[in-house]
C-alpha positions, 0 to 999 in steps of 0.5 A: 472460498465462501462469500464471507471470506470474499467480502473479508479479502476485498474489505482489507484490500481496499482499506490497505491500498488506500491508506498506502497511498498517504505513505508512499507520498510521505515516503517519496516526499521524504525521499526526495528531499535527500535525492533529486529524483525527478521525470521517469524515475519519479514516476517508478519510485511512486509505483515502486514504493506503493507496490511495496506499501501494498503488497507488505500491507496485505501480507501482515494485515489480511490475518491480523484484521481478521477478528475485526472486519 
Protein backbone atom coordinates (compact mmCIF):
# COMPACT_ATOMS: atom_id res chain seq x y z
CA UNK A 1 0.00 0.00 0.00
CA UNK A 2 1.75 3.36 -1.13
CA UNK A 3 1.46 6.49 0.81
CA UNK A 4 -1.05 7.89 -1.25
CA UNK A 5 -3.36 5.35 -0.89
CA UNK A 6 -2.69 5.70 3.15
CA UNK A 7 -3.43 9.13 2.95
CA UNK A 8 -6.79 8.29 0.77
CA UNK A 9 -7.78 5.62 3.22
CA UNK A 10 -7.34 7.87 6.29
CA UNK A 11 -9.10 11.08 4.63
CA UNK A 12 -12.21 9.07 4.01
CA UNK A 13 -12.04 7.43 7.33
CA UNK A 14 -12.04 10.66 9.03
CA UNK A 15 -14.68 12.24 7.17
CA UNK A 16 -17.06 9.19 7.06
CA UNK A 17 -16.76 8.67 11.15
CA UNK A 18 -17.16 12.03 11.77
CA UNK A 19 -20.25 13.11 9.86
CA UNK A 20 -21.81 9.26 11.35
CA UNK A 21 -21.72 11.06 14.38
CA UNK A 22 -24.87 13.62 13.08
CA UNK A 23 -26.57 10.36 12.01
CA UNK A 24 -26.43 8.18 14.90
CA UNK A 25 -27.78 11.20 17.32
CA UNK A 26 -30.58 11.90 14.66
CA UNK A 27 -31.33 8.08 14.34
CA UNK A 28 -31.14 7.52 18.12
CA UNK A 29 -33.09 10.64 18.69
CA UNK A 30 -35.83 9.34 16.41
CA UNK A 31 -35.56 6.20 17.82
CA UNK A 32 -36.17 6.98 21.00
CA UNK A 33 -39.17 8.73 20.62
CA UNK A 34 -41.00 5.46 19.39
CA UNK A 35 -39.32 3.39 22.36
CA UNK A 36 -38.00 4.36 25.58
CA UNK A 37 -34.71 3.30 25.90
CA UNK A 38 -32.54 4.47 28.38
CA UNK A 39 -29.31 3.53 30.95
CA UNK A 40 -27.13 0.86 29.54
CA UNK A 41 -29.30 0.07 26.50
CA UNK A 42 -28.95 3.71 25.32
CA UNK A 43 -25.52 3.37 25.80
CA UNK A 44 -25.32 0.24 23.35
CA UNK A 45 -27.62 1.54 20.76
CA UNK A 46 -25.17 5.03 20.28
CA UNK A 47 -22.31 2.46 19.74
CA UNK A 48 -24.29 0.06 17.86
CA UNK A 49 -26.01 2.44 15.62
CA UNK A 50 -22.30 4.40 14.91
CA UNK A 51 -20.64 1.15 14.39
CA UNK A 52 -22.93 0.47 11.78
CA UNK A 53 -23.07 4.51 10.40
CA UNK A 54 -19.18 3.68 10.09
CA UNK A 55 -18.76 0.42 8.87
CA UNK A 56 -21.78 0.90 5.81
CA UNK A 57 -20.00 4.20 5.31
CA UNK A 58 -16.62 3.12 4.56
CA UNK A 59 -17.78 0.07 2.56
CA UNK A 60 -19.71 2.27 0.01
CA UNK A 61 -17.79 5.46 0.34
CA UNK A 62 -13.72 4.32 0.12
CA UNK A 63 -14.39 3.27 -3.82
CA UNK A 64 -17.02 5.98 -4.67
CA UNK A 65 -14.74 9.34 -3.14
CA UNK A 66 -11.70 7.83 -4.81
CA UNK A 67 -11.89 10.42 -7.88
CA UNK A 68 -12.27 13.13 -5.24
CA UNK A 69 -10.05 13.04 -2.58
Amino acid sequence: MSYENIRYHLAVAFMVCGSSIFYTLLLVWLLLKLVPVEGWELKILYVLVYVLFCFFGLHFYIPRLRKLV
